[in-house]
N, C-alpha and C positions, 0 to 999 in steps of 0.2 A: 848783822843778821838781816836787817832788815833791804841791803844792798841785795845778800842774794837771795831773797825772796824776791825781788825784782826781776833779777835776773834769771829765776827759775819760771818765773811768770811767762816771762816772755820768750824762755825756748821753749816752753808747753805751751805758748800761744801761737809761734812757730810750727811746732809738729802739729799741731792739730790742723791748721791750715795745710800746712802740707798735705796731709791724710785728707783734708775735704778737697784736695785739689785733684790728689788721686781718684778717689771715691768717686767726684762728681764727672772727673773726666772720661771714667768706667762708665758711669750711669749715660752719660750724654752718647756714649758707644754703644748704649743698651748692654751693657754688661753689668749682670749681674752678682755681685761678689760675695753676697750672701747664701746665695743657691749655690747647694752641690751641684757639681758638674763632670761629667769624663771625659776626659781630653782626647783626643785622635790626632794623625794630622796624614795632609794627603799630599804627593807630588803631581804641578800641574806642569805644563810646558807653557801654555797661557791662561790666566787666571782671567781673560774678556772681561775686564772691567769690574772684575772681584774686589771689596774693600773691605774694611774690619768692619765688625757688629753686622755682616750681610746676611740674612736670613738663610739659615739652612731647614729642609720640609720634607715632609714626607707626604705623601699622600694629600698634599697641599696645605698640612699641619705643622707649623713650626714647633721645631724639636730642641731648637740651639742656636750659633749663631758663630760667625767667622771669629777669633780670639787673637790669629797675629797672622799678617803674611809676612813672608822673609825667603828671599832669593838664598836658593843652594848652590852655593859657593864651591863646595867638594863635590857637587852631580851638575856643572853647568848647562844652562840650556832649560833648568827648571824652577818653579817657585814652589816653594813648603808653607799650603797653607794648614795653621793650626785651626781646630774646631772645637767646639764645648758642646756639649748635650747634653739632656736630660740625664741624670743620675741613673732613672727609673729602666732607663732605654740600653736593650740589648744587641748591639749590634752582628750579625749573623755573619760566619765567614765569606771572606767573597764577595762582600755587598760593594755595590760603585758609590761613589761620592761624584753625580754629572753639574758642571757650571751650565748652567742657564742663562738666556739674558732675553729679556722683553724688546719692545716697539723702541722704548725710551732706553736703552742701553746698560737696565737694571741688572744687577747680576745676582744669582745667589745657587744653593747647592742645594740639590736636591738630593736625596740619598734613596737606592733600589738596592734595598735588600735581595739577598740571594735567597736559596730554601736549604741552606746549610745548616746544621743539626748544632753547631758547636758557635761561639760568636768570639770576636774579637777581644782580646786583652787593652785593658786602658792602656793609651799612648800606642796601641799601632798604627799602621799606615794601612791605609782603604786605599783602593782601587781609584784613581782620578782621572776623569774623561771630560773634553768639551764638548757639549751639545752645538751644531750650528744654533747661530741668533735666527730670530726671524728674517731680518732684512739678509741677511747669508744667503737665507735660502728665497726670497726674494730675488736677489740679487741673483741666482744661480740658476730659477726657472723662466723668473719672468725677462730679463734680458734678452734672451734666444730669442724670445715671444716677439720683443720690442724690435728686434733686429733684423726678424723676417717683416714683419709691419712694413719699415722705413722703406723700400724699395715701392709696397704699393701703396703705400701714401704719394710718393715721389711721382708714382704716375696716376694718382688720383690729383693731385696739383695739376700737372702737364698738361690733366682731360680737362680739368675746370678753366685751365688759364685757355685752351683751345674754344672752349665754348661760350669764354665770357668774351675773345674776341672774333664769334662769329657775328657777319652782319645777321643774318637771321633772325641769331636773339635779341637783336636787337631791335630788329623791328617790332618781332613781338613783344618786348617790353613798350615799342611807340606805342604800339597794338591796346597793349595794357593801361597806356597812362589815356588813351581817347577813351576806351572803354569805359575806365572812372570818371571819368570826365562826364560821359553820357550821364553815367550810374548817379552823380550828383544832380547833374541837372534832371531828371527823372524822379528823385529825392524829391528837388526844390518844388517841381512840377505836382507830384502825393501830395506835401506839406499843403499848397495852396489850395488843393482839391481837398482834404481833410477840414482845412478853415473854412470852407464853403458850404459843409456837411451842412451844420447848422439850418442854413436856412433851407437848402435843399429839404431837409429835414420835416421843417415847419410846410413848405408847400407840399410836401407828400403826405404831412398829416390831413391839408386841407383835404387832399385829393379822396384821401380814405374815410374824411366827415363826408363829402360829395358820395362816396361810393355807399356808405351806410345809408345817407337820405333817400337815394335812388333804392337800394335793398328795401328798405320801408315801404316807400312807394310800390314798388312794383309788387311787396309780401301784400302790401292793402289789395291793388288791382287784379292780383290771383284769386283773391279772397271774393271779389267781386264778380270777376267771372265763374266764379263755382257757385254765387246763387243763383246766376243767368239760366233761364230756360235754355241750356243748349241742347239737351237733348229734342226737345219738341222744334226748334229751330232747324235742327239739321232733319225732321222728320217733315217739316214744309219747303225745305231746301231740295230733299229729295224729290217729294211731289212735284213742285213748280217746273223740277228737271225733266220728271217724267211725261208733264203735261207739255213743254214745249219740246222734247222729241217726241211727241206724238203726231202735236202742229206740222214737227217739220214732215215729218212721215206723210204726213196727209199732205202739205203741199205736195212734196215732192209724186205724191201719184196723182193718180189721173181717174179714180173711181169716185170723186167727187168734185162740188164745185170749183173752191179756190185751185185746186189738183188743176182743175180743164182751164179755170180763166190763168194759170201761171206758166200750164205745159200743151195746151191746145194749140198750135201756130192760126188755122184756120180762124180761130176766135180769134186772134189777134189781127187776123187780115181783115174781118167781119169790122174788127172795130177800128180799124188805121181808117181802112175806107169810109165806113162812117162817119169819123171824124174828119176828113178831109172833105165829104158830100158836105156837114156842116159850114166846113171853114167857105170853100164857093159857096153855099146860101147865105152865109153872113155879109159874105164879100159883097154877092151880087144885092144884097139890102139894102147895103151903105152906100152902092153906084146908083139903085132906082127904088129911092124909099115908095114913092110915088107908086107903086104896081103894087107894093103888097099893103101899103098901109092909104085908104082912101081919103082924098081930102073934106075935111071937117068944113062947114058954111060955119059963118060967125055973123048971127043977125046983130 
């Protein structure tokens, strides 16, 4: 008895392993074997990278998921993939079952419903179409693009290798490297006038202490000239002007004395000769003192 209690232990320790081998292997396919589900199945010609448990969506809502693929041996040329959906989920006659696939070569089934009034029985077969992938249609626009490109690139090269060996540019790159050259040394030339600032600085302060003491001064000496009698200064300025153009007026005529001794020639001949009748009297003194001055006895 107690051999095959043994032995029944261990092929119900057996089956249940089995069962959790199954079970887990479902689960790890995202199949769920507890949830109702209604089965479809669709024929593709290429499943692009289709694999079991592959999300099937609606409206970007998963509804289900791939259940088996298996190549149609009696339709060659095509694969039968099986699908499971929602229980809840009524599929409309005529709806497509399209493979999709992403950037990353994701696959999965999207289903578009038709607006058919009547829906399919579990276990038929839906309408199966491939979508182009992205990179398809990549591949199918933008090549053209790439292809008209390559020509003017090919002669954008030709013009650059043409100009990179002109001598011209060349020179103007010599051009370019004295120029920096300057532009440095111009640099170094600021930097040392920058470091100089400083005392520059300090003697322009002096100059503006100098410029203030002088402002001072000179706000004192305005001040000073506005107590000055100027006005009665320029009223004896004026007078002394008008009394010597009066002088001059009067020399320059001749309706009076200075007038006649300054403008009279007569008067002046009057007195040349006079003064000369002197100079011979003096003269003739100093030859015969003796005739004008008498001699003196001395007892």
């Amino acid at each position: 008895m107690k051999r095959y209690s043994k032995e029944l232990i261990i092929g119900l320790s057996v089956l249940i392993a089995a069962l959790v081998l199954v079970f887990g292997i479902d689960y790890l396919k995202g199949i769920n074997v507890f949830k109702a589900a209604n089965y479809y199945y669709v024929s593709y010609e290429n499943v692009n990278g289709l694999t079991v448990s592959s999300p099937v969506t609606i409206n970007g809502y998963k509804v289900g998921q791939v259940r088996d693929i298996a190549y149609e041996y009696d339709n060659p040329g095509h694969v039968l993939v099986e699908i499971s959906l929602d229980k809840q989920l009524k599929v409309p006659s005529g709806s497509k079952a399209v493979i999709q696939s992403d950037l990353l070569g994701t696959a999965s089934i999207v289903l578009h419903f038709s607006n058919a009034g009547d829906s399919h029985n579990i276990g038929d077969r839906l309408i199966g179409e491939s979508a182009p992938s992205m990179m398809d249609n990549i591949s199918q626009q933008l090549m053209p693009s790439v292809g008209a490109i390559f020509p003017k690139v090919d002669s954008l090269l030709t013009s650059v290798n043409r100009l990179v060996g002109d001598s011209a540019i060349l020179m103007s790159i010599k051009r370019l490297d004295r120029i920096t050259a300057n532009l440095e040394a111009t640099t170094a030339s600021l930097n040392r006038t920058v470091a100089a600032l400083p005392s520059t600085m300090n003697t322009v302060n002096g100059i503006a202490q100098n410029l203030d003491t002088i402002t001072s001064d000179l706000a004192v000496l305005t001040a000073e000239l506005k107590e000055l009698p100027l006005q009665s200064t320029m009223k004896n300025v004026e007078n002394i002007t008008s009394n010597l153009n009066t002088a001059s007026s009067q020399l320059t005529s001749t309706d009076n004395t200075l007038g006649l001794l300054l403008n009279d020639s007569k008067l002046y001949d009057h007195l040349n000769g006079s003064a000369q009748a002197l100079d011979s009297l003096l003269w003739d003194v100093k030859k015969n003192p003796k005739r004008y001055i008498p001699s003196i006895k001395v007892f």
